[in-house]
N, C-alpha and C positions, 0 to 999 in steps of 0.2 A: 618918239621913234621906237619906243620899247613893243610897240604890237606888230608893228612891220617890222620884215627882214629889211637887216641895215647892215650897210661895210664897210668896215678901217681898211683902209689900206697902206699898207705898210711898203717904201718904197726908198731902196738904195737914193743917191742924190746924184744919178746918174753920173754925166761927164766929172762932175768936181771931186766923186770919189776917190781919192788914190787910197795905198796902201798904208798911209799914215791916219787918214779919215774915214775909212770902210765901216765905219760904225756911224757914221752921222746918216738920217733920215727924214722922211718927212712922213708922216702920217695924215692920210688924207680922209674924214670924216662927210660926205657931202661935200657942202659949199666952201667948208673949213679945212683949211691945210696947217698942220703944224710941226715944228722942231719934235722930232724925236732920237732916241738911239739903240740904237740893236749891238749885237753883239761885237766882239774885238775884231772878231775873226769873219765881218759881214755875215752876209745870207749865204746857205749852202742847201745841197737840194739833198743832201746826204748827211745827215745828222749824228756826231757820235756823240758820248758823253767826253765834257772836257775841254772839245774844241774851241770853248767859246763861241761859235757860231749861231746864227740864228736861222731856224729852219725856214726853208722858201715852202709856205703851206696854208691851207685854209683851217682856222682854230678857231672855236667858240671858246665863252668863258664860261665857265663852270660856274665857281665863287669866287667871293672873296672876303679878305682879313683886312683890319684895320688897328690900328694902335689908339685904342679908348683913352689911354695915357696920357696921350698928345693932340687927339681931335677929336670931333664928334664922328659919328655914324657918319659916312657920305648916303645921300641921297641917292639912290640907284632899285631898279628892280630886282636887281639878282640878291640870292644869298647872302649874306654876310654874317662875320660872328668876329668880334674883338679878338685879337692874339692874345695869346697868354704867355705866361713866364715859364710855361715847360713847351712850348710847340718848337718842334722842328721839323724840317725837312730832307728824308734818306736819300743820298743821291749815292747810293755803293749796287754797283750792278751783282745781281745775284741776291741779295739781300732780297729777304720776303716783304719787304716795306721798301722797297727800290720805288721811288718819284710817288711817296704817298706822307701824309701828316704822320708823323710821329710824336709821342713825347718822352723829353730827355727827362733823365739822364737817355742817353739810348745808344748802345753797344758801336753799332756800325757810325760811321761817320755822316753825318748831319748838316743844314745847315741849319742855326737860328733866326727862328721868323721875327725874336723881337732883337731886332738889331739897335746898334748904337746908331749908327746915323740916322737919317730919314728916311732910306729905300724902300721898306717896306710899310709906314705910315700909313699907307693904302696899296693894296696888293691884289689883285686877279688869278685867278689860276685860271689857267687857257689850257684846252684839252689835249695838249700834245703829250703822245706817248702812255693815254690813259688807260684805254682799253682796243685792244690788248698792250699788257704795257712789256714792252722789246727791250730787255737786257742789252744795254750798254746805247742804246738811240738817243739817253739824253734826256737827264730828268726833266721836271717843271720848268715849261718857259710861262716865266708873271707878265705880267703886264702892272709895271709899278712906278715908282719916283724917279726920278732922276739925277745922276749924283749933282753938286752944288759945280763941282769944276766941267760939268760937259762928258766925262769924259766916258769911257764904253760900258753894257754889260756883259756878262757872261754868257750871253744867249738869249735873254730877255728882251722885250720892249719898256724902254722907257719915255717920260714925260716929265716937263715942268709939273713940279707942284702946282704953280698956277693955275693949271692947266687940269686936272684930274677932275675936279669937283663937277666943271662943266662936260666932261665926258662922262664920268658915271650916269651922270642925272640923265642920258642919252642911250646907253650901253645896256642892254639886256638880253633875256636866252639865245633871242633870233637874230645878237648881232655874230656876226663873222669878221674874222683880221684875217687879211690876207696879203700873207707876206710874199712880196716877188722881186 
């Protein structure tokens, strides 16, 4: 599917959503529908930074990072390059590296891309917020792992681990996520 345009669609769990679950989803790929989960604070069509939310918007993935450490290379067309022990990521609005790679040590507040759990083990960056990129809109939404309890991210998409290997080897420039 990497030479045609292809679409994720990313999709509240309608009726069963309450306020306690706004973050469960399903991710529809084609013929394949699967568990995913977006932000605490669901989908918003108004994105700030912080909210936890997850923007309602059409995203390409840019790249992505992987943890050489702990797996091999995923198979996939896009980009990719190993994380390292100094990458982070700026999410301070104002800051001239506001929603770009940096490496720590690094003055403004950060997040690390090589985490202790598994979230980031394989990681996407999705174009929201890149160019031009809109102080305080809300850094980097990934497209990443899934925590092991279910439970929400910060504004991201996530997936079973399970589950990743067979979407990369699917996911390239002309796919689109389309979160509504």
């Amino acid at each position: 599917m990497n030479g045609i345009l292809s679409a994720i669609f990313v999709d509240r769990c309608g009726f069963r959503a309450t306020g306690r679950d706004r973050h469960v989803a399903r991710l529809r790929f084609g013929m394949v529908s699967l568990p995913c989960r977006i932000g605490r604070s669901g989908i918003v069509h108004l994105k700030r930074e912080g909210d936890g939310a997850t923007p309602a918007f059409v995203m390409r993935p840019v790249r992505g990072f992987w943890r050489a450490d702990r797996r091999f290379r995923p198979r996939t067309s896009l980009p990719m390059r190993p994380i390292r022990k100094g990458d982070g990521w700026c999410e301070v609005p104002g800051d001239r590296n506001y929603n770009r790679l940096v490496k720590k040590p690094y003055a403004a507040s950060h997040e690390d891309m090589m985490r202790q759990d598994n979230l980031y083990d394989v990681v996407l960056e999705l174009d929201w917020n890149r160019t031009p990129r809109r102080q305080g809109r809300g850094s980097a939404i990934f497209f990443h792992l899934m925590r092991e309890n279910g439970g929400p991210t910060a504004g991201c998409i996530a997936v079973e681990p399970r589950q990743v290997d067979f979407l990369l080897a699917r996911i390239g420039r002309r796919t689109r996520f389309v979160v509504r």
